[in-house]
Structures are given as C-alpha cells and as structure tokens.
Steps between C-alpha positions, in 0.01 A plus 500: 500500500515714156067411457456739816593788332340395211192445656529828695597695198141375325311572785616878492461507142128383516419752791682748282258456214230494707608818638466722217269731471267443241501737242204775494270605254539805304298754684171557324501787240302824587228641254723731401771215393273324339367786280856578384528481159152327463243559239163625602604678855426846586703813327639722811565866412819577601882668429576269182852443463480238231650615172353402125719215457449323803124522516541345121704224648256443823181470206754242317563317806068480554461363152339839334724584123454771284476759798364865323440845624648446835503840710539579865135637670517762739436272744788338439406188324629409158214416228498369172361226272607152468453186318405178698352166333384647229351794675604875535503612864510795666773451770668703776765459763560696799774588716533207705515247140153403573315490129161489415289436155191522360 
C-alpha cells in the first residue's frame, strides 16, 4: 500500500521537471551594447558628463597607462594621449563610455 504513493509521488516529480520552462537566452546585445566601452567604435558628440578621473579609470580599465594631455573637445569628447603595447595613442571617449584610439 505505502509503494502507491511512492510511485505517484515520482511520477509528479518527473512531470514536474519536465515541466519547467527551460531557461532563455540572454537577449542578443544591440550595436550600441556592444560598442560600450569598446576600442575602435565611433566617438558621438554629445553633453559629456564624465569627469577627469573617471575617464582615467575607463582608459585603465581598456588597458591604455600613462594617459597625458587629456581635455574635453567642444564636442564633448575627452582627448588625450595614451600608452598601449609599447605604442603612444591618441585616444578619446565620449559621453556614452564608448572610446576610440588611433
């Protein structure tokens, strides 16, 4: 007598599992996710609001050191030189985070 309850209690347990939904992909990143923060994207001119010290810390983050002359465009778009494997750069970020080099 105690098995039927067993047995029913595994059978709702299977459907159960069965049941769930399966879990979805992360939606698909727009262009403009993607470019966030990468190197080599498009400057947008734009009402900065990115002080000194945290476009500093965004160039950090990217891997560029020994950031010099770093001043905000009238286009709103910070600029300045930067070192990267080996290399001085010129290198800019814009109000969204996006930053560029060349």
């Amino acid at each position: 007598m105690r098995t039927l309850p067993l047995l029913l209690l595994a059978v709702l347990a299977s459907t159960a599992v069965r049941a769930a939904p399966e879990p979805a992909e992360a939606p698909a990143a727009t262009p403009a996710e993607k470019a966030h923060g990468a190197v080599g994207g498009r400057l947008e001119p734009g009402a900065n609001s990115f002080t000194a010290a945290q476009v500093r810390a965004r160039f950090a983050e990217m891997g560029f050191a020994d950031v010099a002359d770093l001043q905000l465009d009238g286009q709103g778009i910070w600029r300045g030189r930067a070192e990267h494997a080996g290399r001085t750069l010129s290198v800019g970020m814009d109000f969204r985070g996006n930053v560029a080099a060349e």
